[in-house]
Each structure stands twice: as structure tokens, then as C-alpha cells.
BASE-157804 format. One record per residue (C-alpha): x, y, z. Coordinates in Angstrom, 1 decimal. Example, Ala and Ser with C-alpha at 12.3 -4.5 7.8 and 13.67 -1.06 7.14 Angstrom:
<site c1="12.3" c2="-4.5" c3="7.8"/>
<site c1="13.7" c2="-1.1" c3="7.1"/>
This chain:
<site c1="-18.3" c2="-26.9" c3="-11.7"/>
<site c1="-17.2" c2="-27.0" c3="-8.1"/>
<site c1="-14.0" c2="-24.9" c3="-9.1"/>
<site c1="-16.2" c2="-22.6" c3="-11.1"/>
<site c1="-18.4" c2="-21.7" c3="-8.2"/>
<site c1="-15.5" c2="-20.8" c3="-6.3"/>
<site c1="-13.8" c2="-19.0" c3="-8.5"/>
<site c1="-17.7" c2="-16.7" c3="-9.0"/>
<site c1="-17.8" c2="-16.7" c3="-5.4"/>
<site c1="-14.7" c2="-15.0" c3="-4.6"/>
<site c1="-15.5" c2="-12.5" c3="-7.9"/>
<site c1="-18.9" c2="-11.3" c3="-5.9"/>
<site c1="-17.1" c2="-11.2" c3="-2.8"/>
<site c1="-14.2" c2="-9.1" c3="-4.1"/>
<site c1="-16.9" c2="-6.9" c3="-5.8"/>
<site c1="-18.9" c2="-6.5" c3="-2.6"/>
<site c1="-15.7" c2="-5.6" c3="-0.5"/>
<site c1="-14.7" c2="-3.0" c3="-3.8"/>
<site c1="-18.5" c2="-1.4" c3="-3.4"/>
<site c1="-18.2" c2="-1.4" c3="0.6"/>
<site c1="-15.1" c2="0.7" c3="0.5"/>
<site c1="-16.1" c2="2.8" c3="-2.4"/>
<site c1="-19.4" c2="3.4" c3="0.1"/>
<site c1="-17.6" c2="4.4" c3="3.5"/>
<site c1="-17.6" c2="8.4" c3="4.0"/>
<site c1="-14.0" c2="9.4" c3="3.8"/>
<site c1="-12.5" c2="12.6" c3="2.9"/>
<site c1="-9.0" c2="12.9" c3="1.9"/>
<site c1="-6.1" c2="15.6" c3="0.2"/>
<site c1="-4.2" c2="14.4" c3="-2.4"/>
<site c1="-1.6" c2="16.1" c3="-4.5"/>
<site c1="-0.7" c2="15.7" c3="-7.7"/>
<site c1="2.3" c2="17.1" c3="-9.2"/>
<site c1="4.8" c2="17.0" c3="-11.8"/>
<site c1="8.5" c2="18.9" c3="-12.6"/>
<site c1="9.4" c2="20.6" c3="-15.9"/>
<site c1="12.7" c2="22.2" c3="-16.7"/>
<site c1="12.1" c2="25.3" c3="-18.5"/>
<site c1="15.5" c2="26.8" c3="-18.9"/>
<site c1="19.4" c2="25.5" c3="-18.0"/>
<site c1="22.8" c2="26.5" c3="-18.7"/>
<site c1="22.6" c2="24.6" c3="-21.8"/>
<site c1="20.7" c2="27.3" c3="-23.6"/>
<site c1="23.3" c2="30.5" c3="-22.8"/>
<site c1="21.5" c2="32.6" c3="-25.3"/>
<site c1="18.6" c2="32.6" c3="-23.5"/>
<site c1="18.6" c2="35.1" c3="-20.2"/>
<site c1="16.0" c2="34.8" c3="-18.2"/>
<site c1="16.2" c2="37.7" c3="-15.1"/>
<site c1="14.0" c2="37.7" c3="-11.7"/>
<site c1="13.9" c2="41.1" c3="-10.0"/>
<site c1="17.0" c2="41.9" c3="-11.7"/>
<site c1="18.7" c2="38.9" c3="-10.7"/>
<site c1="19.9" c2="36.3" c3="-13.6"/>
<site c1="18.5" c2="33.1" c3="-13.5"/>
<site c1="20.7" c2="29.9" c3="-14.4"/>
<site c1="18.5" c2="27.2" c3="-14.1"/>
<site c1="14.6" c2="27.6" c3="-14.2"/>
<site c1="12.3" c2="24.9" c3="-13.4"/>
<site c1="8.3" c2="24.5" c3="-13.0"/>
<site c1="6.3" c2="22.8" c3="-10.4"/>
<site c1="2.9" c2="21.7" c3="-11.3"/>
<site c1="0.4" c2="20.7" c3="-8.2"/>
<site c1="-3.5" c2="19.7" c3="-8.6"/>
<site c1="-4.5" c2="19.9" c3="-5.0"/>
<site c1="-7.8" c2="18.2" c3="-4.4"/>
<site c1="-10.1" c2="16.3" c3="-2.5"/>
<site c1="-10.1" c2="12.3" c3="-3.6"/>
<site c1="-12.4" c2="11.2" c3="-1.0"/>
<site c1="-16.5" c2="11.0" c3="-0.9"/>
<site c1="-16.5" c2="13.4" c3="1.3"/>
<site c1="-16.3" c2="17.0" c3="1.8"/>
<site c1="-13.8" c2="19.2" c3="3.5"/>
<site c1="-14.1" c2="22.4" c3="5.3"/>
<site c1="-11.8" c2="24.9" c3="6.6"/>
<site c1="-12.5" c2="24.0" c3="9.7"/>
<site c1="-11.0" c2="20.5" c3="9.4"/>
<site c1="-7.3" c2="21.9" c3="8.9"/>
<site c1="-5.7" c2="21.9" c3="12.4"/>
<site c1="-4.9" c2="25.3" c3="13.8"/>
<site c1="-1.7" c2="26.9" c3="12.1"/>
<site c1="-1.1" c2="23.7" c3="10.0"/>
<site c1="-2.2" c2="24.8" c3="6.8"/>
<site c1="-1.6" c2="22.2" c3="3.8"/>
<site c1="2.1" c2="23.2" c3="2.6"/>
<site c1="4.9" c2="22.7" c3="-0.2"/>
<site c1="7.9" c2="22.3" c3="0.5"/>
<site c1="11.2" c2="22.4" c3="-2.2"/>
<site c1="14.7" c2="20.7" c3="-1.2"/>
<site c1="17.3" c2="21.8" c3="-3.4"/>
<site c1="15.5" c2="24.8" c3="-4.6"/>
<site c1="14.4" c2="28.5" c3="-4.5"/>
<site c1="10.6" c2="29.4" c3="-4.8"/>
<site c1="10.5" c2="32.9" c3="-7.1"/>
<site c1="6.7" c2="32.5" c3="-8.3"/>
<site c1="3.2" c2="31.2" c3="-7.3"/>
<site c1="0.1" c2="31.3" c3="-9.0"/>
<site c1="-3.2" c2="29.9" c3="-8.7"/>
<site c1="-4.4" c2="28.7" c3="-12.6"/>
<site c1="-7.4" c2="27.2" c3="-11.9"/>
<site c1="-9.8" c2="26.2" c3="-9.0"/>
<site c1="-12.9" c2="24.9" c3="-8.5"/>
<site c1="-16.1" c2="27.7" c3="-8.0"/>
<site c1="-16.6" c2="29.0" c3="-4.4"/>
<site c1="-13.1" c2="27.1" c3="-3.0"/>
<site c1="-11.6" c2="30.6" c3="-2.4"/>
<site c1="-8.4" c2="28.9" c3="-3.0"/>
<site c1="-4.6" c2="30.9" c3="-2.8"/>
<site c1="-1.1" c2="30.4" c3="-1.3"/>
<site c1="1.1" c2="32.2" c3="1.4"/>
<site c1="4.9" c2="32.1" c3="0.6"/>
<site c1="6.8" c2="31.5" c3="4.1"/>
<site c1="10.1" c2="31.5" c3="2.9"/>
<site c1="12.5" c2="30.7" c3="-0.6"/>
<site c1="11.6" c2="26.7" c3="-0.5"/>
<site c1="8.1" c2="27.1" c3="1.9"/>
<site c1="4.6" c2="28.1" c3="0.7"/>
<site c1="1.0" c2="26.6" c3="2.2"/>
<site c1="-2.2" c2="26.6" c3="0.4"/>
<site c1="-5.5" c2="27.8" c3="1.7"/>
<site c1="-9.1" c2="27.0" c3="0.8"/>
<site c1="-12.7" c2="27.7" c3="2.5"/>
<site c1="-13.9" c2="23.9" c3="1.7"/>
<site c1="-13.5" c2="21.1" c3="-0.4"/>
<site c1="-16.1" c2="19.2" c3="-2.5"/>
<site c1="-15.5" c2="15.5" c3="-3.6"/>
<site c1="-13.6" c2="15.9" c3="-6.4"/>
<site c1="-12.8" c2="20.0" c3="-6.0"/>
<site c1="-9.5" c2="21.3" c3="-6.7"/>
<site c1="-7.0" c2="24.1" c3="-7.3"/>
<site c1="-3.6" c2="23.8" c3="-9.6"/>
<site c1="-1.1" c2="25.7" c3="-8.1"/>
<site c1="2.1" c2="26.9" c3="-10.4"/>
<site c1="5.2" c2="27.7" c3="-9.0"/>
<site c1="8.4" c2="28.7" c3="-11.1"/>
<site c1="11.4" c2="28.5" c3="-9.0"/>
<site c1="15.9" c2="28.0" c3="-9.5"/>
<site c1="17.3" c2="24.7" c3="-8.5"/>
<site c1="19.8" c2="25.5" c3="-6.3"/>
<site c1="21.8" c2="22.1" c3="-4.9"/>
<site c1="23.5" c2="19.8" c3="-6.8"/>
<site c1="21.0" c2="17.2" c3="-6.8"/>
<site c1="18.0" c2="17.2" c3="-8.5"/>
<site c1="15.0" c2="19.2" c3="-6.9"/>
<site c1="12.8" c2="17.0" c3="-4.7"/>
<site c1="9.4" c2="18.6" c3="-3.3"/>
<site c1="8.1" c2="17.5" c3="0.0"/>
<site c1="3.5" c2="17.7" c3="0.8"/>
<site c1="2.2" c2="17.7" c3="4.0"/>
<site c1="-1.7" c2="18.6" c3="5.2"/>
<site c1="-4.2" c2="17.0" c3="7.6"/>
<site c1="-7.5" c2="16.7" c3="8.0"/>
<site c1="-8.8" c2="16.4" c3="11.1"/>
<site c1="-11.6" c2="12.8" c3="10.8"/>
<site c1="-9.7" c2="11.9" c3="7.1"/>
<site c1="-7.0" c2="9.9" c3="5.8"/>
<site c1="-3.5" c2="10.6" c3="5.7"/>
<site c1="-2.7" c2="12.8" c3="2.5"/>
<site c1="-1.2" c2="11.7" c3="-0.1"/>
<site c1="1.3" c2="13.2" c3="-3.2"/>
<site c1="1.2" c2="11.2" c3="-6.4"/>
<site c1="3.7" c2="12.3" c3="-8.6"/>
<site c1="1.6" c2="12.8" c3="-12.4"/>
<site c1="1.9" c2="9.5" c3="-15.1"/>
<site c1="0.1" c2="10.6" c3="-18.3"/>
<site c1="-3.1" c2="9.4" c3="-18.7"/>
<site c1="-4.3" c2="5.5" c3="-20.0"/>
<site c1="-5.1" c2="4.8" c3="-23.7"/>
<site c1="-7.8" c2="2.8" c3="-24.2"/>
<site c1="-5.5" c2="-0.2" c3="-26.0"/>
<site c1="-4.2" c2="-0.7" c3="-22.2"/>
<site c1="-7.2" c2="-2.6" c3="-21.3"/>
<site c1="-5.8" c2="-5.4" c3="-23.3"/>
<site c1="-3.9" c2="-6.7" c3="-21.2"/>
<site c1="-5.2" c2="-7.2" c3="-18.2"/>
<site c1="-8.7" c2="-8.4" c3="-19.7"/>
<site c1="-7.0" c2="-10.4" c3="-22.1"/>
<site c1="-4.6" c2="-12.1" c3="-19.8"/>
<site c1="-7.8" c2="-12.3" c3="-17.5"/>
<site c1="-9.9" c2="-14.1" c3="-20.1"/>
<site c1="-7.1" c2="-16.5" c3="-21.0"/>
<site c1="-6.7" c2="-17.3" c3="-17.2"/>
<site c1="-10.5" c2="-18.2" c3="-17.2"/>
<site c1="-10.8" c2="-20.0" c3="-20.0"/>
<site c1="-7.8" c2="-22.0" c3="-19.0"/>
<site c1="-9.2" c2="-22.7" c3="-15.4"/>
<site c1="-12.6" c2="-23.9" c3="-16.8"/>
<site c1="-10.7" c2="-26.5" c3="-18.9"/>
<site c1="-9.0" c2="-27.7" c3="-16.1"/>
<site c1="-12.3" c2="-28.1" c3="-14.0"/>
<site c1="-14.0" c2="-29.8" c3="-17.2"/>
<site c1="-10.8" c2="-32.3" c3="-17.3"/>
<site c1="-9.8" c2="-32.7" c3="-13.9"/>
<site c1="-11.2" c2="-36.0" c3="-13.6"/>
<site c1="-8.6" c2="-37.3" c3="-16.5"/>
<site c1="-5.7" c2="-36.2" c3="-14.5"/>
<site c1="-6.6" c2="-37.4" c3="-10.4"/>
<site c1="-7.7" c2="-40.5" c3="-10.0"/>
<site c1="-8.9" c2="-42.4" c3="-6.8"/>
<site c1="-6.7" c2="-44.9" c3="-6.1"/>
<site c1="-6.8" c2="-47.5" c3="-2.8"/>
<site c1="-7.3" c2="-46.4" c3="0.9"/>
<site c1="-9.2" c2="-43.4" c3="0.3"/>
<site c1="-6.1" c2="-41.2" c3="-1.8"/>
<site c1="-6.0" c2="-39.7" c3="-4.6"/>
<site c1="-3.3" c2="-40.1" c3="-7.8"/>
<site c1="-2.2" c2="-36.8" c3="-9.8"/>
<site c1="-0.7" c2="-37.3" c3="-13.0"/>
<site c1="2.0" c2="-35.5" c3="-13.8"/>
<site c1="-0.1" c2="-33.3" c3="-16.7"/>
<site c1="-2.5" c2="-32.6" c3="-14.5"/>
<site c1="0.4" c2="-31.5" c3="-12.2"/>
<site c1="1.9" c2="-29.2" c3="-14.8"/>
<site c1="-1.1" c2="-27.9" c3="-15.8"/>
<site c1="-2.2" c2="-26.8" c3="-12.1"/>
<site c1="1.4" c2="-25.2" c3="-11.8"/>
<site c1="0.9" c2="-23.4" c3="-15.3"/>
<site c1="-2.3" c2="-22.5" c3="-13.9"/>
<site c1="-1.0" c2="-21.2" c3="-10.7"/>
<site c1="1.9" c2="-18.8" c3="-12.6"/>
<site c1="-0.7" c2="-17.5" c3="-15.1"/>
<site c1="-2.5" c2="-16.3" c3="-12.1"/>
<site c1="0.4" c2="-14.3" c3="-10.6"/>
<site c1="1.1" c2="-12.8" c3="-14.0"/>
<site c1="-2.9" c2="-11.9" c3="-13.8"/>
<site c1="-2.4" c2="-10.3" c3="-10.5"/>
<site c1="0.9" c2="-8.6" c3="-11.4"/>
<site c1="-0.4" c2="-7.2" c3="-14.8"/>
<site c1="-4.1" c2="-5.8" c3="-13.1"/>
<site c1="-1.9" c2="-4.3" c3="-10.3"/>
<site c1="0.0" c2="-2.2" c3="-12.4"/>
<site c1="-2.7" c2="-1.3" c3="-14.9"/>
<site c1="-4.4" c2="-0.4" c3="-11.4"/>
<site c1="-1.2" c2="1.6" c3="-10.1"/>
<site c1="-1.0" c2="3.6" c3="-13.6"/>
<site c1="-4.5" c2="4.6" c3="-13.3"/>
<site c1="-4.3" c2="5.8" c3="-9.9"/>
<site c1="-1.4" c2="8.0" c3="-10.7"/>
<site c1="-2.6" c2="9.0" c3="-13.6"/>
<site c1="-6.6" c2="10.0" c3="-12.3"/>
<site c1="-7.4" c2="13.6" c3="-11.7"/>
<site c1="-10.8" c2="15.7" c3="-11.4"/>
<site c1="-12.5" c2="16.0" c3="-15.2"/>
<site c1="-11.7" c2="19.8" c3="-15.5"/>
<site c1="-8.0" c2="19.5" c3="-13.4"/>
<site c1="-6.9" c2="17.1" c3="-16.3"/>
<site c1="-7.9" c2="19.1" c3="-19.3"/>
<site c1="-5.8" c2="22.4" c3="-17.5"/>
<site c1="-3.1" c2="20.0" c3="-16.1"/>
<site c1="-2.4" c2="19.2" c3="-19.5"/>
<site c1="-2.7" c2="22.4" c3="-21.2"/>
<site c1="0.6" c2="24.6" c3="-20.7"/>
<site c1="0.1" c2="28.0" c3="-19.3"/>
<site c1="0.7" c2="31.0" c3="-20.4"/>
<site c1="2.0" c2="34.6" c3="-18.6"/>
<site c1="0.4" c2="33.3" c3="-15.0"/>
<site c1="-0.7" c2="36.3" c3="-12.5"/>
<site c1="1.5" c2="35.6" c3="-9.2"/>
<site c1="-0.8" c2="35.4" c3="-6.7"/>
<site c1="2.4" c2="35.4" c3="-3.7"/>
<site c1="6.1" c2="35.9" c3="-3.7"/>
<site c1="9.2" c2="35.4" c3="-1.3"/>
């Protein structure tokens, strides 16, 4: 029982410490994005021209840019000439286009350059958002890598979460179940402990050696616990976007209006 109240305790105190930070007033830009290639040299049938130039290898960037905090975001909170931007090593920017945005955000992009574009908005909701397309040609040798930056002046760092596709429901099973078992295994421990430590002379204590084992299968069941609700944790954060952002990150577009070009 003693074990028990321990274990409840530090459940309610986790949970208070959860609701607390889910309570403090934050505001914070997160992007989401993912790479697609649409057409390589592997397909020389297929020509695909920009402007009259040929294109070799086409590729897709897909962003969701919005606002994970609790808090709202105005204009006014982007530093002076340090608008939110996207950057692309290893590639060459030949289309943007805003898809979808949230009502009123007033979102678009300004190109700077072939690999350099930043994204404007009036103000940011909780939970408001824009997804930005941009077709561009990978031009290095390596694989294209894109680069976020944007602050907010009073919020968190930003932060880029490159897209995992979304949880089924069967992937609760794991952590609960492993969860449950933990429990259940703990509680039979505290219902049997006094079968395995005894009181022996001068005020000790004897462990037998079950008792021993079962403390150390005890104590690797609850690192596979807290390695299996980490990454069930970890797939749901990158995988978590707006309602309405998820349904058009999904859905493939078609002939998008460029909003800015290089």
C-alpha cells in the first residue's frame, strides 16, 4: 500500500505539472514540412519546362506554418526586417503558392532570391495557419535540406518538425498496455514484499534473491515503459497539425496559383 501511494502520488503530481504547463500563456511558430520528388532523370519521357528552361529534377516542398502555442501572435511581434523565412541548401526556388490559410491571417510570401523566400502574416490565432507550396530543382549533389528561422518577440524559439503521418488508433496499445502490465506487476510486488525482505538482527533487513530479481525485472519494465510512452509521445508531436491544416496537408494539390517568383 505504501508503494501504491507513491506511485498515485507521483501520477497526480506529474498530471499537475502537465496541466500547469499546458496553462502558462506562450505563443510560439512552428513549421511543419515535408519533401516529395515529383520528377528525376529517371523518367526522360517526361519534360517538364520553367520559363522555357528544362527541368531535370523537380521536387516539392510542403510547409504548415502555424501557431502551436496558447497564445496569439501579431504582426507586431516579428522583429523589424526579420520576417519568418525558408531557406533551401542544394536547391533552386521556381514556385510559391499559398494553398490554404486560416480566415483574416492575410498570409503570403516574398521570394528574395533562388533558395530564399519569407512569409508574412497580420496575426496568428492559437492554432491558425497557412501551407505554403513551393516547387523548386535540386541543384547539388546532395540531397536538398531546407533551413526555418522566425522570432517572436515575448515567445519561444521556433521550431521545424519535419511531417510523420499521422497515429492509428491500434498505437495506443502499446504504451497502455505495457503501462498496465507495469502496474499490475508493481502492485504484486507491494502485496508480496513481505515474502521476500525480512528483518533479520540489529535492525537490517534480508532480500531474497526473488525478491531481488523481481525488483530488477521491475526496474527494466519501467525503462521500457518510459522508452515506449516517449516515442509514442515523439510520433505524436511530429505528426500533430491544426484540424483543417491536416485534412489539406494530406490532400495533394492541384494547378496551385503562384503567389511570388524569383
Amino acid at each position: 500500500m505504501g508503494l501504491l501511494s507513491i506511485l498515485l502520488t507521483a501520477f497526480f503530481g506529474l498530471l499537475s505539472l502537465f496541466f500547469y504547463l499546458r496553462s502558462r500563456r506562450r505563443k510560439r511558430l512552428t513549421f511543419t514540412y515535408d519533401l516529395a520528388e515529383l520528377q528525376t532523370r529517371t523518367h526522360p519521357e517526361v519534360t517538364i519546362l520553367f520559363n522555357g528552361e528544362q527541368i531535370e529534377n523537380l521536387s516539392r516542398l510542403r510547409v504548415v506554418v502555424w501557431n502551436s502555442g496558447n497564445q496569439e501572435i501579431r504582426q507586431s511581434d516579428i522583429p523589424h526586417n526579420v520576417a519568418p523565412s525558408v531557406k533551401l541548401n542544394g536547391g533552386r526556388i521556381l514556385s510559391v503558392a499559398v494553398l490554404d490559410a486560416s480566415a483574416g491571417t492575410r498570409f503570403y510570401t516574398t521570394a528574395h532570391s533562388d533558395t530564399l523566400l519569407s512569409i508574412h502574416f497580420s496575426f496568428l490565432n492559437s492554432k491558425d495557419f497557412a501551407i505554403v507550396d513551393v516547387l523548386y530543382e535540386s541543384t547539388g549533389p546532395k540531397p536538398t535540406s531546407v533551413e526555418f528561422a522566425g522570432r517572436v518577440i515575448g515567445g519561444l524559439p521556433s521550431e521545424s518538425r519535419h511531417f510523420e503521418q499521422p497515429l492509428e488508433p491500434m498505437n495506443w496499445i502499446a504504451p497502455i498496455g505495457f503501462t498496465a502490465m507495469w502496474c499490475v506487476g508493481a502492485y504484486y510486488f507491494a502485496l508480496n514484499v513481505h515474502r521476500w525482505i525480512h528483518p533479520v538482527p540489529n535492525d537490517g533487513y534480508e532480500i531474497a534473491w526473488s525478491g531481488t530479481g523481481y525488483a530488477l525485472l521491475l526496474f527494466v519494465g519501467l525503462i521500457i515503459c518510459c522508452v515506449v510512452i516517449y516515442e509514442y509521445l515523439r510520433r505524436y508531436r511530429k505528426s500533430y497539425l491544426p484540424q483543417l491544416a491536416r485534412h489539406a496537408f494530406d490532400r495533394v494539390p492541384t494547378a496551385p496559383t503562384p503567389t511570388s517568383q524569383p
